[in-house]
C-alpha positions as CSV (number, residue, x, y, z in Angstrom):
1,X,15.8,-33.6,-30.9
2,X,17.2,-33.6,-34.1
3,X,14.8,-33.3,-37.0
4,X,15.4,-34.3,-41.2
5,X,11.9,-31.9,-41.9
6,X,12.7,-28.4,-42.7
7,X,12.2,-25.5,-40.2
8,X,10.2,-23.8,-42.1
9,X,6.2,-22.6,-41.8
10,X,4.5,-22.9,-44.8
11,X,1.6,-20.4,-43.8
12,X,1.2,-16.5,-45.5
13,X,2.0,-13.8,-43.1
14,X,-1.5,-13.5,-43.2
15,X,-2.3,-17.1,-42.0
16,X,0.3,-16.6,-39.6
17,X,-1.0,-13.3,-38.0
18,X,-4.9,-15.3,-38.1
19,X,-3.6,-18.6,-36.6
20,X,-1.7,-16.4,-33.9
21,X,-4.5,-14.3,-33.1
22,X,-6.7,-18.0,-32.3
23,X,-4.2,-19.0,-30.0
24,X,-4.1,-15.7,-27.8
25,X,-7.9,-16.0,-27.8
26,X,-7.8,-19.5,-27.0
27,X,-4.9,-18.6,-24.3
28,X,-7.3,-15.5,-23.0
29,X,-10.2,-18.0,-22.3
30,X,-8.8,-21.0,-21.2
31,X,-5.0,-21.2,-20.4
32,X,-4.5,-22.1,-17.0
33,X,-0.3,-22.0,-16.4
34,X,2.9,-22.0,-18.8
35,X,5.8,-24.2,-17.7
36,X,8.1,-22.2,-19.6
37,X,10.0,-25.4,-21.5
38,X,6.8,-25.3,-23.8
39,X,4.3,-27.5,-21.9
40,X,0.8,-25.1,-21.5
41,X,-2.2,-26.2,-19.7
42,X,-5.1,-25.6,-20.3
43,X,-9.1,-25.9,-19.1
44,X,-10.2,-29.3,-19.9
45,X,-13.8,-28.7,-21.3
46,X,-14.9,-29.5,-24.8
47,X,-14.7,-26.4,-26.7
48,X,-10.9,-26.1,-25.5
49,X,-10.1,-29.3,-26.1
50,X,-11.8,-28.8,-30.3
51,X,-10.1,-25.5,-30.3
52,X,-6.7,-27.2,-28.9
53,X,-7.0,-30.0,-31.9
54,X,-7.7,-27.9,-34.4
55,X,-4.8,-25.7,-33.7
56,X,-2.3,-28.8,-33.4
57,X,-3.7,-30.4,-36.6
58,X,-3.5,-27.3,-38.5
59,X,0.2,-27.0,-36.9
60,X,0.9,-30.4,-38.0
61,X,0.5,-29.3,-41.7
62,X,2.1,-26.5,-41.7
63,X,5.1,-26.6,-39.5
64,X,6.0,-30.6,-39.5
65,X,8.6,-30.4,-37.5
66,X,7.0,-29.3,-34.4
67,X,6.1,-32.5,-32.1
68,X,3.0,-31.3,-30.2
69,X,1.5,-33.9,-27.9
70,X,-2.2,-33.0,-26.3
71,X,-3.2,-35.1,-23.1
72,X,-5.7,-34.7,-20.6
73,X,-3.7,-34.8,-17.4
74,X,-4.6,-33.9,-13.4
75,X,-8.0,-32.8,-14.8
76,X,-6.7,-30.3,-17.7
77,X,-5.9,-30.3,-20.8
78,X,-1.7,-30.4,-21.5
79,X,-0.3,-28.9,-24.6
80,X,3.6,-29.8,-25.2
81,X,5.3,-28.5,-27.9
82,X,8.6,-29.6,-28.9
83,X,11.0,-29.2,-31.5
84,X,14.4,-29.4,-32.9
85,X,17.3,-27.2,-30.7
86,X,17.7,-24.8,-34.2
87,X,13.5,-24.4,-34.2
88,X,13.8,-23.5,-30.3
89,X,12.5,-20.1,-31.1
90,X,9.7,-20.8,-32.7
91,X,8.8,-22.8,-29.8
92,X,9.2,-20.1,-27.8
93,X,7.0,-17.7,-30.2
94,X,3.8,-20.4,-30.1
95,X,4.0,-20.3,-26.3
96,X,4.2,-16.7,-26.2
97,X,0.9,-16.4,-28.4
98,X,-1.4,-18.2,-26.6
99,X,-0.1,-16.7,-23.0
């Protein structure tokens, strides 16, 4: 996927270490498995799924050209992240965080 949006993250290191630290708790309490390619899933109940929407709104705004699709799927809740080949590694990191 090719992408005109800059890789860039617009948060502070600061925001960045915070929204970081929210996913490893949210990945703590609720992830279930990690596919690897960047699709996580997750306990479908409703505080994941407000904590999972928050995070993917607040990823919309700052890193536009991540594509992150949340479903409910097989009875839990599926995060995919995708992004341009060059923004692979960021990918990577957001997986790593919550796992």
């Amino acid at each position: 996927m090719k992408s005109d949006r800059p890789i860039a993250c617009s948060l502070s290191a600061t925001d960045l270490s915070a929204r970081l630290a929210d996913m490893n708790r949210l990945g703590r309490d609720a992830l279930l498995s990690v596919d690897g390619a960047g699709t996580l899933r997750f306990r479908a109940d409703t505080e994941t799924k407000a904590r999972l929407v928050a995070i993917v709104a607040a990823e919309a705004e700052c890193c536009p050209f991540l594509d992150m699709d949340l479903r409910e799927e097989d009875g839990a809740l599926v995060l995919e992240i995708r992004a341009p080949q060059e923004a692979e590694p960021v990918v990577a990191d957001l997986v790593s965080a919550f796992e």
